[in-house]
C-alpha positions as CSV (number, residue, x, y, z in Angstrom):
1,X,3.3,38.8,34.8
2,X,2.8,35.6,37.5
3,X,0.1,33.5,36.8
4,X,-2.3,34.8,39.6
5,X,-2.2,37.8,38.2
6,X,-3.2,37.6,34.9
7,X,-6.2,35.1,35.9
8,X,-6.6,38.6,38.1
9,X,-6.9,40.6,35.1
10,X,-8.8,38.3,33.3
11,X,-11.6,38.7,36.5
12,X,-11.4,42.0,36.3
13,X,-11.6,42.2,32.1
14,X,-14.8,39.9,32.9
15,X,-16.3,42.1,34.7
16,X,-15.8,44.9,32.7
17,X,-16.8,43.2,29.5
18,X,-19.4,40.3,30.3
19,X,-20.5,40.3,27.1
20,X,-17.7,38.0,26.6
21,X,-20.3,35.0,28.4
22,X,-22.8,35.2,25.3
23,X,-19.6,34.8,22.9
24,X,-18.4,31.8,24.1
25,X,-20.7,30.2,25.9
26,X,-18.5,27.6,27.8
27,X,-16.2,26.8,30.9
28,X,-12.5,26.5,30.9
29,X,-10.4,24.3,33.5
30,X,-6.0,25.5,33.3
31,X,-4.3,23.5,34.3
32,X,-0.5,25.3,35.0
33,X,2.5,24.6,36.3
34,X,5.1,27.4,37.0
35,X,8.5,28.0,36.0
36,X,9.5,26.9,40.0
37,X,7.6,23.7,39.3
38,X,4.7,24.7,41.5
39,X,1.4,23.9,40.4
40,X,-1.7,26.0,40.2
41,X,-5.6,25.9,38.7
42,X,-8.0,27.6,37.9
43,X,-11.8,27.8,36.1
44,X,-13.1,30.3,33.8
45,X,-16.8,30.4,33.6
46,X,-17.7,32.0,30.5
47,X,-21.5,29.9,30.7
48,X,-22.9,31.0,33.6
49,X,-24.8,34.5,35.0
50,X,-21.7,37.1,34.2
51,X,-18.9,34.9,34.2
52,X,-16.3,33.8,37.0
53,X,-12.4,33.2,37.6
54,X,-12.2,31.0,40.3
55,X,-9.2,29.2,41.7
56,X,-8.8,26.1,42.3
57,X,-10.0,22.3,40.2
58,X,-13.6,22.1,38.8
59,X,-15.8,20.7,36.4
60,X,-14.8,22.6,32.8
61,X,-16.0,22.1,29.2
62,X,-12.7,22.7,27.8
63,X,-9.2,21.3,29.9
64,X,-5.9,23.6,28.8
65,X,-2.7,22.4,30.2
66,X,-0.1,24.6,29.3
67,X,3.4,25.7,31.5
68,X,2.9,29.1,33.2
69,X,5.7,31.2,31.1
70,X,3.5,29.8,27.9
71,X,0.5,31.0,29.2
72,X,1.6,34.5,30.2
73,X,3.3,34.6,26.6
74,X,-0.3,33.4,25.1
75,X,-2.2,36.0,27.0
76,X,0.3,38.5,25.9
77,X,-0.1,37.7,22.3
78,X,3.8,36.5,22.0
79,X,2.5,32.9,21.3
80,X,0.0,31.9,18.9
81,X,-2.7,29.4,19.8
82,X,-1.9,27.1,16.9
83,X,1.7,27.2,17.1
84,X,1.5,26.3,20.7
85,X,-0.9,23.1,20.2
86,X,1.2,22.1,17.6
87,X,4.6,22.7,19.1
88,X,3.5,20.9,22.0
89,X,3.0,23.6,24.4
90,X,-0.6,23.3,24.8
91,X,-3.0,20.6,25.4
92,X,-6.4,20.6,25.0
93,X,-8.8,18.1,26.5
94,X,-12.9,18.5,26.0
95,X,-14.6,20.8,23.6
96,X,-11.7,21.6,20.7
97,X,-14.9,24.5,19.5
98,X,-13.8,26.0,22.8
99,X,-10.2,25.9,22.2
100,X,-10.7,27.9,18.9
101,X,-12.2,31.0,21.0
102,X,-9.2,31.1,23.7
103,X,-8.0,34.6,21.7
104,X,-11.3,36.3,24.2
105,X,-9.5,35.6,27.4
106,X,-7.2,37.7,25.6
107,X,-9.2,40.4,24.8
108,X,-10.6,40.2,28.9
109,X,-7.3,40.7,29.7
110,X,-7.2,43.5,27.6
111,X,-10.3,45.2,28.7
112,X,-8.7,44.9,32.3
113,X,-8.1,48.1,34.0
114,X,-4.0,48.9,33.1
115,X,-4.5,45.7,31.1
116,X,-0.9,43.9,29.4
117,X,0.0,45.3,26.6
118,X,-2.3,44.1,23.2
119,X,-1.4,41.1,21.1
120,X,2.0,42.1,18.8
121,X,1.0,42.5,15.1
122,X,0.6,39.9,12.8
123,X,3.3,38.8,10.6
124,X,4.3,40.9,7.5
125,X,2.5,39.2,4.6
126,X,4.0,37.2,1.9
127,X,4.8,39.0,-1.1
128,X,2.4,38.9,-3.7
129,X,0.5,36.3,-2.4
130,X,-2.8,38.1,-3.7
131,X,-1.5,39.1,-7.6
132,X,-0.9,35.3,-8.0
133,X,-4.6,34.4,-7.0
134,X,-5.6,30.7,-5.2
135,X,-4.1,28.6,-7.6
136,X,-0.6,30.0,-7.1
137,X,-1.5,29.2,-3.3
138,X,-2.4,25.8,-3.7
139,X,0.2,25.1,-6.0
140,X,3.2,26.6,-3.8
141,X,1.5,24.4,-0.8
142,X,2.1,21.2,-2.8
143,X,5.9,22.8,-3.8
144,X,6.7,23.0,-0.1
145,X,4.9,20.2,1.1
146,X,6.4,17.8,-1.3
147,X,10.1,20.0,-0.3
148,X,9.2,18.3,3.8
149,X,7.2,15.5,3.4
150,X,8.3,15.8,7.6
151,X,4.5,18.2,7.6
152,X,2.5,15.0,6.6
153,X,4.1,13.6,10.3
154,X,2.8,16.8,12.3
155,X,-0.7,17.3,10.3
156,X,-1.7,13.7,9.3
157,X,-5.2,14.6,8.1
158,X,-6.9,15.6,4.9
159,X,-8.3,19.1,3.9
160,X,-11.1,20.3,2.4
161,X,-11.1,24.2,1.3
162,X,-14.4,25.2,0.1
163,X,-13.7,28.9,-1.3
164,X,-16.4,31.6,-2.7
165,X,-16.5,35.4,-3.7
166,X,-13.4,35.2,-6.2
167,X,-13.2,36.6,-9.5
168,X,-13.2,33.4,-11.1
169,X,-15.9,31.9,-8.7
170,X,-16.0,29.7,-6.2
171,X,-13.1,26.8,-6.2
172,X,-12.9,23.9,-3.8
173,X,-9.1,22.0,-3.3
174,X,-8.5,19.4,-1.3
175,X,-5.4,19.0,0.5
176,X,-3.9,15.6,1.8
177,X,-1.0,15.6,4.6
178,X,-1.5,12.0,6.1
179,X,1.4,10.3,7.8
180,X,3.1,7.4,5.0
181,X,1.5,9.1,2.1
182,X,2.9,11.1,-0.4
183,X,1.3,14.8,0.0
184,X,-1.1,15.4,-2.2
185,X,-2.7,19.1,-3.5
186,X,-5.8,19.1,-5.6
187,X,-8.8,21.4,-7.4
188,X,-12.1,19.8,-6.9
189,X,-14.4,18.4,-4.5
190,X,-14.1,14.7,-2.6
191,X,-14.0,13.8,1.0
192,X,-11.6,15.3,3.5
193,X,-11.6,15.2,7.8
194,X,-12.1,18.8,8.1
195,X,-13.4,21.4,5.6
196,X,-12.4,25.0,5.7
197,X,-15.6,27.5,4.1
198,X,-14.2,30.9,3.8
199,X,-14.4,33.9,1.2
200,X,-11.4,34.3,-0.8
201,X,-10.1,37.7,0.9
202,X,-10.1,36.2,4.0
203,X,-8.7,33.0,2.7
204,X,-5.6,35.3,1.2
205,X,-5.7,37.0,4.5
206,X,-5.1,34.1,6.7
207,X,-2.3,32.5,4.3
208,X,-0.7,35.8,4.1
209,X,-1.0,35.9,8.1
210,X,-3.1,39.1,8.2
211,X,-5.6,37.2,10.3
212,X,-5.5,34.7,12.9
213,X,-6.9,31.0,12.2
214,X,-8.7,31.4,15.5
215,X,-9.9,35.3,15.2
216,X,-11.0,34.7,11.8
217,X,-13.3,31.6,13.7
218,X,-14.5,34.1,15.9
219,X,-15.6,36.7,13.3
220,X,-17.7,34.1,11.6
221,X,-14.9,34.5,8.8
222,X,-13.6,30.7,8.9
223,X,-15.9,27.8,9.5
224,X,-15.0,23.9,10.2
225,X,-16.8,21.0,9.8
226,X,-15.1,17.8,10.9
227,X,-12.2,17.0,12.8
228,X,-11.8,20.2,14.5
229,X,-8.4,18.8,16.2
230,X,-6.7,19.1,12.4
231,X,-8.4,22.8,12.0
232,X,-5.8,23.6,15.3
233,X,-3.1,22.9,12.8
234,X,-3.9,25.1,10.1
235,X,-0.9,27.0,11.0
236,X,1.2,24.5,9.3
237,X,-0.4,25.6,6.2
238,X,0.6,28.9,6.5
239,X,4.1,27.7,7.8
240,X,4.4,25.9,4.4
241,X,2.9,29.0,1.8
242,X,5.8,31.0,4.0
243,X,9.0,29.0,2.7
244,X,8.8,31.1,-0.4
């Protein structure tokens, strides 16, 4: 699907569902350019009245520049969110909050008349993530990390993971993937540059890759305080809990 078509779609998934306004409460600028090299822009108002897809430069709370066979793979569900920012593929100027709600352009576009297809299923879960509980988690994280020390290079940050509603209660680990350090996996509290508070289901969930980092956001499931630019790269946490 060309560019112009799906910000048609998303127009016509906006007016359809404008409840979508109240949910994210915020204006997006794209910033594209085409597989032929051409250029094109575009704003998403998802602030103001009912919404608008206009075409064309403008004032946005949230800049995405991402190349136009990305984007149609994004809005299709073929390419994650995360793994695009972090591959490169998508750059994010403004309001990162924003950024983490891009999956209800997605969901526009699906409410579309003859909308694209739906997002493609998440990926199969790891085996017995959930029998081995969080410490297993935490402790395979430090296996792998310390296995490519290469992930401290694409994360650089520190991680706080505040975790409730477990059998054995709530646990807090902190997590340490900074550039020239060694990487570092620990149970207790301290400071970190962003902190994760989630349940423990949905903590299993999201490192088993049954939820998205972003969807999981959305449902009030996930919440970050702090540097909200490392909380885009939670999906090199996953990536690392997968090697097993």
């Amino acid at each position: 699907m060309s560019t112009d078509a799906i910000f048609k779609k998303l127009d016509e998934g906006l007016k359809a569902d404008p409840s979508v306004v109240k949910r994210v409460q915020g204006v997006y600028a794209f910033n594209i350019t085409n597989a032929d090299g051409s250029k094109s822009n575009w704003v998403v108002d998802l602030k103001n009245g009912n919404g608008s897809v206009t075409q064309g430069a403008g004032a946005a709370d949230c800049t995405i520049t991402i190349g136009g066979t990305d984007f149609a793979d994004l809005m299709s569900g073929k390419l994650n969110g995360q793994q695009a920012f972090m591959g490169g593929k998508l750059k994010i100027a403004g309001n990162m909050m924003l950024a983490m709600k891009l999956s209800e352009l997605t969901k526009s576009l699906n409410a579309a008349p003859k909308a694209a297809a739906p997002a493609t299923a998440a990926a199969a879960p790891a085996a017995g993530a959930k029998a081995d509980g969080l410490t297993a988690i935490f402790a395979q994280l430090e296996n792998n990390a310390k296995a490519d020390p290469s992930v401290t290079q694409r994360v650089n940050g520190s991680y706080k993971f505040a975790i409730s509603g477990g059998a054995s209660g709530d646990q807090t680990w902190l997590v340490s993937l900074k550039n020239g350090q060694a990487p570092s996996v620990k149970k207790g509290d301290g400071e970190a540059d962003c902190t994760i508070t989630m349940k423990e289901d949905d903590f299993m969930a999201l490192m088993q890759g049954k939820i998205d980092g972003q969807n999981a956001f959305m449902q009030g499931k996930l919440k970050i305080k702090g540097n909200m630019g490392l909380a885009m790269k939670l999906g090199e946490l996953v990536k690392q809990k997968s090697k097993l």
